[in-house]
C-alpha positions in Angstrom: -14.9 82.3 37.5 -16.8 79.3 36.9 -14.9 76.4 34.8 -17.8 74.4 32.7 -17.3 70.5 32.3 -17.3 69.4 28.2 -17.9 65.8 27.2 -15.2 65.5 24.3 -14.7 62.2 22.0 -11.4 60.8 21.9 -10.8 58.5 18.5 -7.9 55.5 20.1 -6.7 53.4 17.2 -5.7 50.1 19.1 -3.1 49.2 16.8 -1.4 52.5 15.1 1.1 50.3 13.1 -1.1 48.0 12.2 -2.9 49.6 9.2 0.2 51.2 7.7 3.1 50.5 6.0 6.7 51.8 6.6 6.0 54.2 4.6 3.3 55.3 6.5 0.8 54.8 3.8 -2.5 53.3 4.9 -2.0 49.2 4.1 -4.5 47.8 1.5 -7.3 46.1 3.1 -8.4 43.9 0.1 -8.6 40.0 0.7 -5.3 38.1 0.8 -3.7 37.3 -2.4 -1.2 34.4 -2.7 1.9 35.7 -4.9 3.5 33.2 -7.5 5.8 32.0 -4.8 3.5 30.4 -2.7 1.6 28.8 -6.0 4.7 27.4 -6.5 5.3 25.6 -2.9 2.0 24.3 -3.5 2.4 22.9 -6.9 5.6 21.4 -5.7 3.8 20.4 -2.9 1.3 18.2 -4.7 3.9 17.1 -7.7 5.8 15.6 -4.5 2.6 13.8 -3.3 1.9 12.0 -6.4 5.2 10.9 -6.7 5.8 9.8 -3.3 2.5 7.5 -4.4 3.3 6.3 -7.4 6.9 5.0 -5.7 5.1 3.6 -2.9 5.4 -0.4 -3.3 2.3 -2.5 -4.8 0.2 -4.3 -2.7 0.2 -8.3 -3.0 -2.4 -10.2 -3.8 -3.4 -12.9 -1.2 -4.6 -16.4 -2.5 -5.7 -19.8 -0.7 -5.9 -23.1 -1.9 -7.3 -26.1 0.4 -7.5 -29.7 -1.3 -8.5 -33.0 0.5 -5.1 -35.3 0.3 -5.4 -38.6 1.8 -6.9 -38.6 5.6 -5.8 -34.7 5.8 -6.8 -31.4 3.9 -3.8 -29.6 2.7 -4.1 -26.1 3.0 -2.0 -23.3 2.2 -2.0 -18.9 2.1 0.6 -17.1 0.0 1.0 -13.5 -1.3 2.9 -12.2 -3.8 3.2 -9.1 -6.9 3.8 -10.5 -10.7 5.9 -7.6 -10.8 7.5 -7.8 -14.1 4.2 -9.1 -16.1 5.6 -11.8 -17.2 2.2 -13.8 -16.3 3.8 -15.7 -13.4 4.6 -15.0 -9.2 7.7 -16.6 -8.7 9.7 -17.4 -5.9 11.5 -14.0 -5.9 8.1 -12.0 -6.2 6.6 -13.9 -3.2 5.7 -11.9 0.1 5.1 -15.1 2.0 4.2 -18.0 2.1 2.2 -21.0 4.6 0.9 -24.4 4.2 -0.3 -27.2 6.1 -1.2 -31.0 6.2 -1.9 -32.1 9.6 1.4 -31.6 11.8 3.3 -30.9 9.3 3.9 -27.0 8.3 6.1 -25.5 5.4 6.9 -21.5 5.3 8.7 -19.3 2.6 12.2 -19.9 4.0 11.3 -23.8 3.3 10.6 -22.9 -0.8 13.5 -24.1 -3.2 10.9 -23.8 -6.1 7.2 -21.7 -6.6 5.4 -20.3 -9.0 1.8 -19.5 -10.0 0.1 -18.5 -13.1 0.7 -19.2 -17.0 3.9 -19.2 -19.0 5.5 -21.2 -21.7 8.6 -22.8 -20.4 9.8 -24.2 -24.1 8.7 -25.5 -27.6 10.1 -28.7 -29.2 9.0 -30.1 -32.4 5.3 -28.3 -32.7 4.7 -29.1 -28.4 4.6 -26.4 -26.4 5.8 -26.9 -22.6 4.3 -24.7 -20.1 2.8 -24.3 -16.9 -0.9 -23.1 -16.0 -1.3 -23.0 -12.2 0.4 -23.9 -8.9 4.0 -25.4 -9.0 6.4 -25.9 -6.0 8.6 -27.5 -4.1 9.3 -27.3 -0.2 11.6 -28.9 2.4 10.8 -28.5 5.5 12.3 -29.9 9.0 10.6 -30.8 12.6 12.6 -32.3 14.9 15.2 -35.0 13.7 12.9 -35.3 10.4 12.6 -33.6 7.2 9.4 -33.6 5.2 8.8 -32.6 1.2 6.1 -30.9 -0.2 5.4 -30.8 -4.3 2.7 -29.5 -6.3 3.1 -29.6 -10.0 0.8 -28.6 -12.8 2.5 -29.2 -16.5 0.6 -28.9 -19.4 1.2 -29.6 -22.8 -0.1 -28.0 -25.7 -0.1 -29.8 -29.8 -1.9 -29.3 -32.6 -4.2 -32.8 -31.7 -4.8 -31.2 -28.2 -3.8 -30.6 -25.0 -2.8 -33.0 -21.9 -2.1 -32.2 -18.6 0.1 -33.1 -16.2 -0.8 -32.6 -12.3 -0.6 -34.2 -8.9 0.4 -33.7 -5.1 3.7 -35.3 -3.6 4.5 -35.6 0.2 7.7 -37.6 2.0 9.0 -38.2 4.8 12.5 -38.7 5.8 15.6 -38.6 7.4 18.8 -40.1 8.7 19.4 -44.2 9.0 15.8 -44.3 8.2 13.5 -45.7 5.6 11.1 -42.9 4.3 7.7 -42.4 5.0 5.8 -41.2 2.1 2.8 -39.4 3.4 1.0 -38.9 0.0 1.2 -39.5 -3.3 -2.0 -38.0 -5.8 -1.9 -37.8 -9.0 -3.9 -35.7 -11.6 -5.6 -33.7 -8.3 -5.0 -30.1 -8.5 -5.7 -27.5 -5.8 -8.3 -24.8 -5.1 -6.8 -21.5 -5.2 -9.3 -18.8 -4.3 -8.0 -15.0 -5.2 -8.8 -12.4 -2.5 -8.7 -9.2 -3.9 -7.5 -6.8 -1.4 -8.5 -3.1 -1.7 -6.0 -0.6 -3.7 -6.3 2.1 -1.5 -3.8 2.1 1.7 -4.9 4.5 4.7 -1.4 6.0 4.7 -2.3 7.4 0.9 -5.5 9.1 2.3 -3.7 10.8 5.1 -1.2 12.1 2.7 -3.9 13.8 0.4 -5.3 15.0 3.8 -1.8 16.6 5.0 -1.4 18.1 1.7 -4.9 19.6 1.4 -4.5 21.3 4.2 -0.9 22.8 3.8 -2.2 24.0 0.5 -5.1 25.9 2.3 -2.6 27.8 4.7 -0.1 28.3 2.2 -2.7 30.2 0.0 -4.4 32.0 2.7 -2.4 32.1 6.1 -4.5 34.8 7.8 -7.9 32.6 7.2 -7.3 30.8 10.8 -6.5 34.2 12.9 -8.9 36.9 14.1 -8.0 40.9 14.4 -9.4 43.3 16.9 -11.1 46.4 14.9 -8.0 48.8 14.3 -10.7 51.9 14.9 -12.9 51.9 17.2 -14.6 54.9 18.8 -14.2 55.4 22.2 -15.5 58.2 24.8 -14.3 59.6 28.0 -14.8 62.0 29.7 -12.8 65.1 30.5 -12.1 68.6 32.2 -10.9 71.3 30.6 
């Protein structure tokens, strides 16, 4: 007897599990759909975000001032927040604080008084005492010598007009010696240029980035991974 050779298909499903459930009902192959869970991680998410920002502290604003005093230019850098809008950076809203005439230097720890912008200090008898500008004090110390630094700006408001009050102050001094007064200027006031420093910090745009992209895998984790075909023909051959 002769035995004849037939070519037969055989169907292999690469993954039988894969496209059934436990009930053995064939899964659903519509696209992914994110349930109200996973809405809700992302809101949360975002909600988090924003108020992460919106705690995040307030960037200061820088200024400068420079102002020819005597043989030297005094010049100065300080940032600070007017962070309860009162219309005045005091001392305890200041971020730092430099200036310099010649040799001498004063810093933030050297500040017993500071304050920039407008307020009303008081009001006697129809005047009104205020300030409009730069007003400090500073004692600084080199060596076996202390130096002071004052700037005051003082104006005076009446019904007739207004007058103002302003000048530079610089000593020298210090122990069994006479003082050295290293200027004295009145009605000179400084230039103070604002430098407006962008609103946006890097750190916020990476957080938007990081929670773009946790949104996109919450609402569709399968986007990033690839399946082989579940059935694909196959042939061999066989004897029978």
């Amino acid at each position: 007897m002769v035995m004849q050779k037939h070519n037969s298909k055989v169907i292999q499903n690469q993954n039988p599990k894969s496209n059934r459930d436990p009930g053995g009902n064939p899964r659903s192959t519509l696209p992914f759909k994110p349930n109200i869970a996973q809405k809700l991680a992302v809101a949360a998410g975002i909600a988090f975000s924003l108020g992460f920002i919106n705690v995040m502290p307030i960037q200061a604003n820088r200024f400068e001032f420079q102002q020819q005093v005597g043989e030297e230019q005094l010049s100065g850098v300080f940032e600070g927040t007017d962070k309860n809008a009162d219309g005045v950076v005091d001392l305890s809203e200041l971020e730092s604080f430099e200036a310099r005439w010649g040799s001498y230097t004063w810093t933030k720890e050297d500040l017993e008084v500071f304050s920039w912008g407008e307020k009303t200090i008081s009001q006697n008898q129809e005047k009104i005492y205020g300030i409009n500008g730069l007003n400090l004090f500073a004692r600084g110390r080199q060596q076996l010598k202390s130096q002071a630094l004052q700037v005051w700006n003082r104006e005076v408001s009446t019904p007739e007009g207004q007058s103002k009050n302003q000048g530079i102050y610089g000593i020298e001094y210090a122990a069994n010696t006479p003082d050295n007064l290293l200027f004295s200027q009145e009605q000179l006031s400084l230039e103070i240029n604002h430098n407006h420093q962008s609103p946006v910090d890097i750190s916020v745009l990476m957080m938007l980035l990081l929670v773009g992209i946790t949104g996109l895998l919450v609402l569709n984790p399968y986007g990033f991974s690839v399946h082989p075909p579940e059935n694909k023909p196959c042939s061999s051959s066989g004897k029978i």
